[in-house]
C-alpha positions as CSV (number, residue, x, y, z in Angstrom):
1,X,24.2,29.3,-14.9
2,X,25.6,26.1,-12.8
3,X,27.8,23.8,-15.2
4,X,28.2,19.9,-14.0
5,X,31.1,17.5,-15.6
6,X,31.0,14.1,-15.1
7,X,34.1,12.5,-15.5
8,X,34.5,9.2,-17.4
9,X,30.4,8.8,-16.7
10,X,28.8,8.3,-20.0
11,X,25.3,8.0,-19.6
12,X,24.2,11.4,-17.8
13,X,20.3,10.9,-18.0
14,X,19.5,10.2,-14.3
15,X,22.0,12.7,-12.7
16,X,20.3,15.1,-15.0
17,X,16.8,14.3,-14.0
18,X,18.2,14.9,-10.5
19,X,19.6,18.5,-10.9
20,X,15.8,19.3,-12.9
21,X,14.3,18.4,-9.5
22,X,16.1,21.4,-7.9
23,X,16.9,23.8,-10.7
24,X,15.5,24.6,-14.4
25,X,16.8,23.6,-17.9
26,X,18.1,27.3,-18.2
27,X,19.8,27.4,-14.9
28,X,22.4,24.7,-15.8
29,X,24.1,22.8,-18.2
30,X,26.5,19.4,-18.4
31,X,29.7,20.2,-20.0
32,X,32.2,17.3,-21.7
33,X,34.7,20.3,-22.7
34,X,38.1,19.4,-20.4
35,X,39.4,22.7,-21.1
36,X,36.4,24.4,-19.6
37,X,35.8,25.0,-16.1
38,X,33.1,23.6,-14.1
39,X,31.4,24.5,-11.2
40,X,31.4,20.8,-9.4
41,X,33.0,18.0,-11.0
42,X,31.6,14.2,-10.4
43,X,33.8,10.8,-10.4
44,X,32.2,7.9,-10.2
45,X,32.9,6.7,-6.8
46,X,31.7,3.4,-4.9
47,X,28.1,3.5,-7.2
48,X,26.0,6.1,-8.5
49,X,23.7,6.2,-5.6
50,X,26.6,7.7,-3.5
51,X,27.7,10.1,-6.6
52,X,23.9,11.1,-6.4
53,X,24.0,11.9,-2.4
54,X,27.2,14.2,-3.5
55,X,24.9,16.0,-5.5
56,X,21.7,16.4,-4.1
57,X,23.6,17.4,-1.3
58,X,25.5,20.2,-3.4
59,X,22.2,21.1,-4.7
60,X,20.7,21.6,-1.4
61,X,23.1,23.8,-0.7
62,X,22.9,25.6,-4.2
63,X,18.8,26.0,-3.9
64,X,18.1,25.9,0.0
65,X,15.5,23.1,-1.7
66,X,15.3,19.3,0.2
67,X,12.9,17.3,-2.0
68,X,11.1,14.6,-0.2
69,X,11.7,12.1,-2.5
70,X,15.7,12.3,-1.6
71,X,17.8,10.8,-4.6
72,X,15.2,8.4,-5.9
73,X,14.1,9.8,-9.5
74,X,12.1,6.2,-10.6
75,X,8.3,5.4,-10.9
76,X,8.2,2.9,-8.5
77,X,9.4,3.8,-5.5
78,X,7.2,0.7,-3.8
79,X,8.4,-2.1,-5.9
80,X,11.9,-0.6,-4.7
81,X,11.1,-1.3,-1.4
82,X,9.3,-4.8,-1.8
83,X,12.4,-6.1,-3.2
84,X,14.4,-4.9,0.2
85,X,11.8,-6.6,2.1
86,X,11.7,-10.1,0.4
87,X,15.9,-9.0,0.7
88,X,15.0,-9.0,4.9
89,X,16.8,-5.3,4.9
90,X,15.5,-2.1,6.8
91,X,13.4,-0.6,3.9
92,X,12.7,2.6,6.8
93,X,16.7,2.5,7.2
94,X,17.8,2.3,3.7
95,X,15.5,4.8,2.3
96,X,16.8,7.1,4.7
97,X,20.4,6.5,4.7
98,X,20.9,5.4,1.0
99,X,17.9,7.0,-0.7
100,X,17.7,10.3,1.7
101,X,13.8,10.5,1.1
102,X,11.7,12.4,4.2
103,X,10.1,10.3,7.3
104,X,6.3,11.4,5.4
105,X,7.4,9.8,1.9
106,X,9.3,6.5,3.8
107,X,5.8,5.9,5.6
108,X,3.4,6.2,2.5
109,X,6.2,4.0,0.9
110,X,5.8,1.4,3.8
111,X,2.0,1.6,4.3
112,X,1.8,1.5,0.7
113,X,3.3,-1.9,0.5
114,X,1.9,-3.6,3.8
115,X,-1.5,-3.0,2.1
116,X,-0.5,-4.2,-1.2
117,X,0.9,-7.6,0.5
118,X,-2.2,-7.8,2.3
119,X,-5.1,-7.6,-0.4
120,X,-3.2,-8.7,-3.0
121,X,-0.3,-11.1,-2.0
122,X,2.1,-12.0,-4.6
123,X,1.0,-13.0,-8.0
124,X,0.6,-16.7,-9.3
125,X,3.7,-17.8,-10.9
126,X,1.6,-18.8,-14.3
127,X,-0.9,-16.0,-13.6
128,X,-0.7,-12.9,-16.4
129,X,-3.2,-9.6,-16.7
130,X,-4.9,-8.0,-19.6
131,X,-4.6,-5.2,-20.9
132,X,-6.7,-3.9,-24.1
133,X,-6.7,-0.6,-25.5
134,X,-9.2,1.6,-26.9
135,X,-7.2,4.5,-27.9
136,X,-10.2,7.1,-29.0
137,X,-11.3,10.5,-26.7
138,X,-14.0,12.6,-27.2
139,X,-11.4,15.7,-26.7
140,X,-7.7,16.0,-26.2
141,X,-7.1,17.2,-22.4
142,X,-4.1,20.2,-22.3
143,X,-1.9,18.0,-20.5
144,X,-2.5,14.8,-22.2
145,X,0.4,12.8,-23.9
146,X,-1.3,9.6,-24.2
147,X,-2.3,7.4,-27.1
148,X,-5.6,9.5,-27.8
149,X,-7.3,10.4,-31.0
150,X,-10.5,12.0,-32.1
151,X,-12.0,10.1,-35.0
152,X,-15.5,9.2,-36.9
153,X,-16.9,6.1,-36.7
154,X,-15.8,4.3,-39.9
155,X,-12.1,4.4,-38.1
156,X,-13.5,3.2,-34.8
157,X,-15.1,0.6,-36.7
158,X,-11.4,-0.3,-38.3
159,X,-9.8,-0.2,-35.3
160,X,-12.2,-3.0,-33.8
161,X,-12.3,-5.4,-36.4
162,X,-8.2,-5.2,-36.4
163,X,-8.4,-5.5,-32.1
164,X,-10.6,-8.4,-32.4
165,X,-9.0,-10.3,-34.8
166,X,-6.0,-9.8,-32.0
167,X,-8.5,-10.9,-29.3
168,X,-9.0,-14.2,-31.7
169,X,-5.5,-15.7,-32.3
170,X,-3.9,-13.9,-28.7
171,X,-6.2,-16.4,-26.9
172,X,-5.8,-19.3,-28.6
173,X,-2.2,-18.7,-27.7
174,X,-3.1,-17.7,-24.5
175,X,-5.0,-21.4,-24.2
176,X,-2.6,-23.2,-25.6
177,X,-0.2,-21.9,-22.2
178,X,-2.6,-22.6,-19.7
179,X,-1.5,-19.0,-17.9
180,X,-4.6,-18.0,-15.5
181,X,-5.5,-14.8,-15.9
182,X,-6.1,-12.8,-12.9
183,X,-7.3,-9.3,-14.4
184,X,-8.0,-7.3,-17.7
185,X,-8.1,-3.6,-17.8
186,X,-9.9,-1.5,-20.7
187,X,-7.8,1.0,-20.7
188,X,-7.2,4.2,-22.9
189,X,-8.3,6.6,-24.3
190,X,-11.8,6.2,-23.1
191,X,-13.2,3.1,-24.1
192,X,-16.7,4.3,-23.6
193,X,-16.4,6.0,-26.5
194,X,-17.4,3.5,-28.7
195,X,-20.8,2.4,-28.4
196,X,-23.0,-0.2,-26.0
197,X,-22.9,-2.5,-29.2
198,X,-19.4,-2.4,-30.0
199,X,-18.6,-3.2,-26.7
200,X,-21.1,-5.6,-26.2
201,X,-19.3,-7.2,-29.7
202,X,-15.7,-6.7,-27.7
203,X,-16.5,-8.2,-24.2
204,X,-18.2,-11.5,-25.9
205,X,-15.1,-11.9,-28.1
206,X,-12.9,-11.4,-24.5
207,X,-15.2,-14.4,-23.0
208,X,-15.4,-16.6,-26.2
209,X,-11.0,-15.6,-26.8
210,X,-9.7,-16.2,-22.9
211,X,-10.3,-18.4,-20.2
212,X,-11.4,-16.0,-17.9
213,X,-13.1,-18.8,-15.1
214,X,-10.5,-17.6,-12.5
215,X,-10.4,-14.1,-13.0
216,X,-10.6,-11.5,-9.8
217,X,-11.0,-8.1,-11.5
218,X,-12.3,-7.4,-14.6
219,X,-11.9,-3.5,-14.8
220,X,-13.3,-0.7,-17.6
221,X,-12.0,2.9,-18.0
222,X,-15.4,4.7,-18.5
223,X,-13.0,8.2,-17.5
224,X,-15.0,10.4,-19.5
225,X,-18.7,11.1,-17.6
226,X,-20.1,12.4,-20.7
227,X,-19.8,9.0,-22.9
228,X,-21.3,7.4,-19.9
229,X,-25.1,5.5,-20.3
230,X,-26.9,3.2,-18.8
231,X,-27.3,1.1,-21.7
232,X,-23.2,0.8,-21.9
233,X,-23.1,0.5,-18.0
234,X,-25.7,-2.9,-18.5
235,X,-23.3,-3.8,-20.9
236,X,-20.4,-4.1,-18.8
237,X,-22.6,-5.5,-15.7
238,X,-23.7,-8.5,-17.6
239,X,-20.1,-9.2,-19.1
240,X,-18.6,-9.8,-15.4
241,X,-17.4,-6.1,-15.4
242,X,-17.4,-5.6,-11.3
243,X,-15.0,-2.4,-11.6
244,X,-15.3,1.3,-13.4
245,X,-13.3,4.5,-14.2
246,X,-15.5,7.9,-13.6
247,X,-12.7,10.3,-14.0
248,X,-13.4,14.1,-13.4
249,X,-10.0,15.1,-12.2
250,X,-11.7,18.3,-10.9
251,X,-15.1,19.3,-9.9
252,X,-14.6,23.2,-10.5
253,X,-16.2,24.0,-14.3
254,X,-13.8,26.8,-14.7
255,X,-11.2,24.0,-15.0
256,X,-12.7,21.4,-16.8
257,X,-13.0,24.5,-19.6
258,X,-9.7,25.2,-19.6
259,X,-8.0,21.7,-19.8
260,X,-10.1,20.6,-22.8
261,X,-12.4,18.4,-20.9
262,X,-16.1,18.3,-22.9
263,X,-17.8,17.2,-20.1
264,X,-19.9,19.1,-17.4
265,X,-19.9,19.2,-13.5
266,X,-23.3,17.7,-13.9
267,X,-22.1,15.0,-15.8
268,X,-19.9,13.7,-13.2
269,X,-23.4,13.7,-11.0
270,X,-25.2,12.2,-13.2
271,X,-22.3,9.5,-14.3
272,X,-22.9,8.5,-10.4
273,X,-26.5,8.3,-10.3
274,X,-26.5,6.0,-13.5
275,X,-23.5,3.8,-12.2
276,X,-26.0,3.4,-8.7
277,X,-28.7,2.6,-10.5
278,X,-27.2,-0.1,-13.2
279,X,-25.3,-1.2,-9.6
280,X,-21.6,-1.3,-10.9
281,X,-19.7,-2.6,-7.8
282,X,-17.0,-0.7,-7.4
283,X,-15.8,3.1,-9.4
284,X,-12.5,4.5,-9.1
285,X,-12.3,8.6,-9.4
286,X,-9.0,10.2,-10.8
287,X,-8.5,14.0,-9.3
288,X,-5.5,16.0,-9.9
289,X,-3.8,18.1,-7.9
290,X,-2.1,21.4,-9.8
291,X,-4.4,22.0,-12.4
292,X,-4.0,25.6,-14.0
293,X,-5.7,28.4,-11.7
294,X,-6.7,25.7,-9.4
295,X,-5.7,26.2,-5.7
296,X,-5.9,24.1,-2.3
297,X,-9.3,25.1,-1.8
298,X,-10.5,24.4,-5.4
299,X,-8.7,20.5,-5.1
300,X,-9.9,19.9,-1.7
301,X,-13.8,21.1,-2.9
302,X,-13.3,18.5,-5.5
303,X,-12.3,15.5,-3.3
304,X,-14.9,16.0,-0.7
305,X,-17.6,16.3,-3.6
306,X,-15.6,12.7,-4.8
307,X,-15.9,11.1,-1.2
308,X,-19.6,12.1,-0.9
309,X,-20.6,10.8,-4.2
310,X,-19.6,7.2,-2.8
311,X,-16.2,6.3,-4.9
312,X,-14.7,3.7,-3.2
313,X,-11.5,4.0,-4.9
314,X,-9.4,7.2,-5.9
315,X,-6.1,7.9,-7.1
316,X,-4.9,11.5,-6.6
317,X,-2.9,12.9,-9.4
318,X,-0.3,15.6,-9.3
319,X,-0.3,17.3,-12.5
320,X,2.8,16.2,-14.8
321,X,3.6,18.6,-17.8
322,X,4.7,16.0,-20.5
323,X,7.2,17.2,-23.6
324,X,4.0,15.8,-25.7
325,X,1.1,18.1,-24.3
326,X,-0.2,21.3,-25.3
327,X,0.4,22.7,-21.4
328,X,4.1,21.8,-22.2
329,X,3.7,24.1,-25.5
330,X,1.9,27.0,-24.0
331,X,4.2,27.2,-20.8
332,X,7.5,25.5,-20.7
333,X,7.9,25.8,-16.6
334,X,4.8,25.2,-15.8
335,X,5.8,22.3,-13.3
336,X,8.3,24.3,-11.9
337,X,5.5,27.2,-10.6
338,X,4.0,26.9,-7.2
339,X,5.7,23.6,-5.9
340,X,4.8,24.7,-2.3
341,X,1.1,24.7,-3.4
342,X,1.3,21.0,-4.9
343,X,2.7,19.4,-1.7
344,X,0.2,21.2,0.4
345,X,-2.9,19.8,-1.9
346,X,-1.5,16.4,-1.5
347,X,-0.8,16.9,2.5
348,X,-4.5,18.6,3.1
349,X,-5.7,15.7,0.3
350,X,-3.8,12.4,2.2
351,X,-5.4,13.5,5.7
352,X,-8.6,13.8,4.1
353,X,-8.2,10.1,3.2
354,X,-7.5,9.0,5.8
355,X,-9.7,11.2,7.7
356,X,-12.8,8.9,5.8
357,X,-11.0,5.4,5.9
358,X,-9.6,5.6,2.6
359,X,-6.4,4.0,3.1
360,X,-2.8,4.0,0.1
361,X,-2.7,0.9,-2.0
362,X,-0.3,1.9,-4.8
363,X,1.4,4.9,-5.7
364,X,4.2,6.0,-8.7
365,X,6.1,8.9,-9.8
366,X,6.5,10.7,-13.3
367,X,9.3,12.9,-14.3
368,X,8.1,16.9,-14.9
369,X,5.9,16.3,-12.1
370,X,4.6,19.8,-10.5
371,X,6.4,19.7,-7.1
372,X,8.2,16.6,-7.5
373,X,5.4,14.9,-5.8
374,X,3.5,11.1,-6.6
375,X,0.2,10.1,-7.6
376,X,-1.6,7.5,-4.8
377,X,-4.2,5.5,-5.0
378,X,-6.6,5.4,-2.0
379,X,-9.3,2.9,-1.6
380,X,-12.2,2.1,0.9
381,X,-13.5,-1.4,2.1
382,X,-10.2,-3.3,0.3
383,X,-11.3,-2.3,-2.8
384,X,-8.1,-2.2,-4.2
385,X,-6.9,-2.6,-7.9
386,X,-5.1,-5.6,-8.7
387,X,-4.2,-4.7,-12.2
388,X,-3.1,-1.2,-10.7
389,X,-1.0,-3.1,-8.2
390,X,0.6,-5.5,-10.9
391,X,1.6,-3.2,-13.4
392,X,3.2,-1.4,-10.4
393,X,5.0,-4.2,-9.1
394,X,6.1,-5.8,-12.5
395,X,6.2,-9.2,-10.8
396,X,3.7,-10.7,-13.6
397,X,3.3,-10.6,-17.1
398,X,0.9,-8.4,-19.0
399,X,-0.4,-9.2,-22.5
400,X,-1.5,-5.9,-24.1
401,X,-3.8,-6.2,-26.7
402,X,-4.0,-2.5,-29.4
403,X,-2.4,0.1,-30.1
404,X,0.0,1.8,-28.3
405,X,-0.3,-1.6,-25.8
406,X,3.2,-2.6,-24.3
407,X,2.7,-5.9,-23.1
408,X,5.4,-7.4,-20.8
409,X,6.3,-11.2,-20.0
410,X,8.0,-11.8,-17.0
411,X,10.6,-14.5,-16.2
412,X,10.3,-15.0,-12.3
413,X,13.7,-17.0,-11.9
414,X,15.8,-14.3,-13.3
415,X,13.1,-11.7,-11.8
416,X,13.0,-9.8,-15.1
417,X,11.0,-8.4,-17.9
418,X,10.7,-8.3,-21.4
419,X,8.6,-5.9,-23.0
420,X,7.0,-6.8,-26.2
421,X,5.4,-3.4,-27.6
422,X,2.6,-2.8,-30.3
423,X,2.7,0.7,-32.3
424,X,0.9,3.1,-30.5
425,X,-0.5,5.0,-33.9
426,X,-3.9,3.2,-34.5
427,X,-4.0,3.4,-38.3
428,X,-0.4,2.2,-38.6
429,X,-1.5,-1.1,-35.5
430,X,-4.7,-1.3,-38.1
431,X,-1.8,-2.0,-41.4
432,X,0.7,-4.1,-39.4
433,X,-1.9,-6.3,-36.9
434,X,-0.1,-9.3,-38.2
435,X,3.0,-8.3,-37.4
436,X,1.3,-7.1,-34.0
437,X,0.3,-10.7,-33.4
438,X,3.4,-12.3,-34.6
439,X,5.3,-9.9,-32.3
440,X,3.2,-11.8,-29.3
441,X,4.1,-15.2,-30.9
442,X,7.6,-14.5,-30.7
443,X,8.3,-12.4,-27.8
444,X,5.3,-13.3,-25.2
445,X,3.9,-16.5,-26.2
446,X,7.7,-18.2,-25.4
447,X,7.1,-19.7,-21.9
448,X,6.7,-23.8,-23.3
449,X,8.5,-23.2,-26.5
């Protein structure tokens, strides 16, 4: 057991997630007690990120570990470095030296954002993304933490009266601003679990709601292959839908049994062929990397069975064991286990890409990550995301529209943002939807009060 004091530092949260990258909960503690002894004490010095050089440098010496992503323990590692370069300072210098990340992670970071700049410039000052939730599964994955439920259709049916009534009086305000909107994202969930009707019912409200003349990217998670038709697919095609989410995040059937997933191998096949034929422009694929049993040669199978089905867009995942999951329940240190097998997935995985012309567009970390690795998106032809790149970015504001929906307004001048959320439990968003929109009135609607 290592014990850590911080003197006269009261807020410990971010030197702690540091010491988790290199050791477990059980092999340390923080201690407050003067009287005890500590194994290496910490003064604040000239600013935290030189107190957290100190020790990730004592902790390299503790483990023998030197985690590529140096001191940096945020989820957005790229909008870091954007800021340095609109700042005219040496990101590749400063993410060395200040940040101590590995020459491999400072050149995803770089490429990252010379792509991003290049496909997407900078958003519109008045411009703003959607975001609308559809927080229903079929099943609840083993690793999932997210806004998901499993419900008949009598609550789906409540839910969607209560979002469109949201929709309604959100884009009135929405008007009344003049804000262009450059994206929405149906997120999730998996909002093709409600039916081609109900979503034909949602998009029309979206059109009739918002302006959406000027939009470039009008995306719909469809993650789950097995709620996939092609009377849902026309759907979206005929609403100005141009982008879709097939998400296996493996190809092995072993795995898909043991993370919860109802779907089939076939499925994912078949989710293809039907997306060909109702000629949906562009699918993104989700794969992750660490799945339980799975090793390089299981992950790299699934991404070359991804690349040769035609996505033009995919975003490898390392596996993060989140304190809400059931992987979390059934094995505590699950992230901790086989860190070396992780980073070679993604290392055999990013030559792969680029290997086929898939090139990075956006990338962000989570904490409990297996390996302390990223997830990266990847796309073909430009086919970048634009509401993946915003919401990475944070340089616009996002109205979210349903439960568990955070939207975010953004005040460029003071380069900042204030988050406005929504309750993430559906039946409690379904009893309070008037104090949702209120909420919006107040907090997000404010720009030519």
């Amino acid at each position: 057991m290592y014990t850590f004091r911080f003197n006269n530092i009261e807020k410990t949260n971010q030197y702690e997630e540091l010491i988790k990258i290199f050791l477990q909960p059980s092999e340390f503690e923080i201690i407050r007690d003067e009287e005890k002894a500590a194994d290496y004490t910490y003064e604040m010095v000239t600013d935290k990120d030189e107190l957290k050089r100190n020790l990730y440098n004592d902790l390299s010496k503790i483990t023998g570990k030197s985690p590529k992503w140096g001191i940096l323990t945020g989820i957005r590692p790229v909008k870091l470095a954007g800021e340095l370069h609109d700042n005219n300072i040496d990101i590749k210098k400063v993410m060395k030296d200040n940040y101590l990340l590995h020459d491999s992670k400072i050149d995803l970071v770089s490429n990252t954002l010379d792509f991003q700049r290049k496909v997407a410039g900078k958003p519109l000052r008045d411009s703003m993304s959607i975001y609308l939730g559809i927080p229903f599964c079929p099943t609840r994955c083993l690793y999932c933490s997210f806004t998901s439920n499993q419900v008949g259709e009598d609550e789906i049916k409540r839910y969607l009266e209560a979002l469109h009534h949201e929709i309604r009086i959100c884009g009135e305000m929405a008007k009344a601003e003049g804000q262009i909107i450059e994206s929405v994202y149906f997120g999730g969930g998996t909002p093709t679990t409600i039916s081609a009707q109900q979503m034909d019912e949602l998009l029309r409200e979206m059109n009739d709601s918002f302006d959406l003349s000027k939009i470039r990217e009008f995306t719909v998670e469809a993650g789950r292959p097995d709620t996939i038709t092609s009377e849902k697919l026309n759907v979206l095609r005929d609403h100005g839908v141009d982008r879709i989410s097939i998400n296996p995040q493996t190809m092995k059937q072993e795995t898909l049994d043991i993370i919860g997933r109802s779907h089939t191998v076939k499925d994912v096949y078949e989710a293809f062929e039907t997306a060909d034929k109702c000629r949906i422009e562009t699918i993104n694929t989700d794969l992750i990397a660490g799945l339980p049993g799975e090793d390089e040669n299981d992950f790299m199978h699934s991404l070359s069975e991804i690349i040769r089905l035609g996505a033009e867009n995919i975003t490898v995942h390392t596996l993060a064991v989140k304190r809400a999951s059931r992987l979390k329940e059934m094995d505590e240190l699950f992230n901790y286990r086989e860190e070396e097998l992780r980073e070679e997935m993604l290392r055999l995985g990013h030559k792969a890409m680029a290997e086929n012309g898939f090139v990075p567009y956006y990338l962000y970390r989570q904490k409990h990550t297996s390996g302390n690795t990223e997830n990266t998106g990847f796309c073909l032809n430009n086919k970048a995301s634009i509401y993946n790149i915003r919401i990475m970015e944070e340089a616009q504001s996002i109205l979210a529209l349903g439960a568990g929906g955070i939207s975010k307004i953004y005040f460029p001048d003071e380069n900042r943002l204030e988050r406005v959320p929504n309750v993430s439990n559906y039946e409690i968003y379904i009893e309070r939807i008037q104090e949702m929109i209120e909420r919006k009135e107040k907090g997000f609607f404010v720009k030519n009060k």
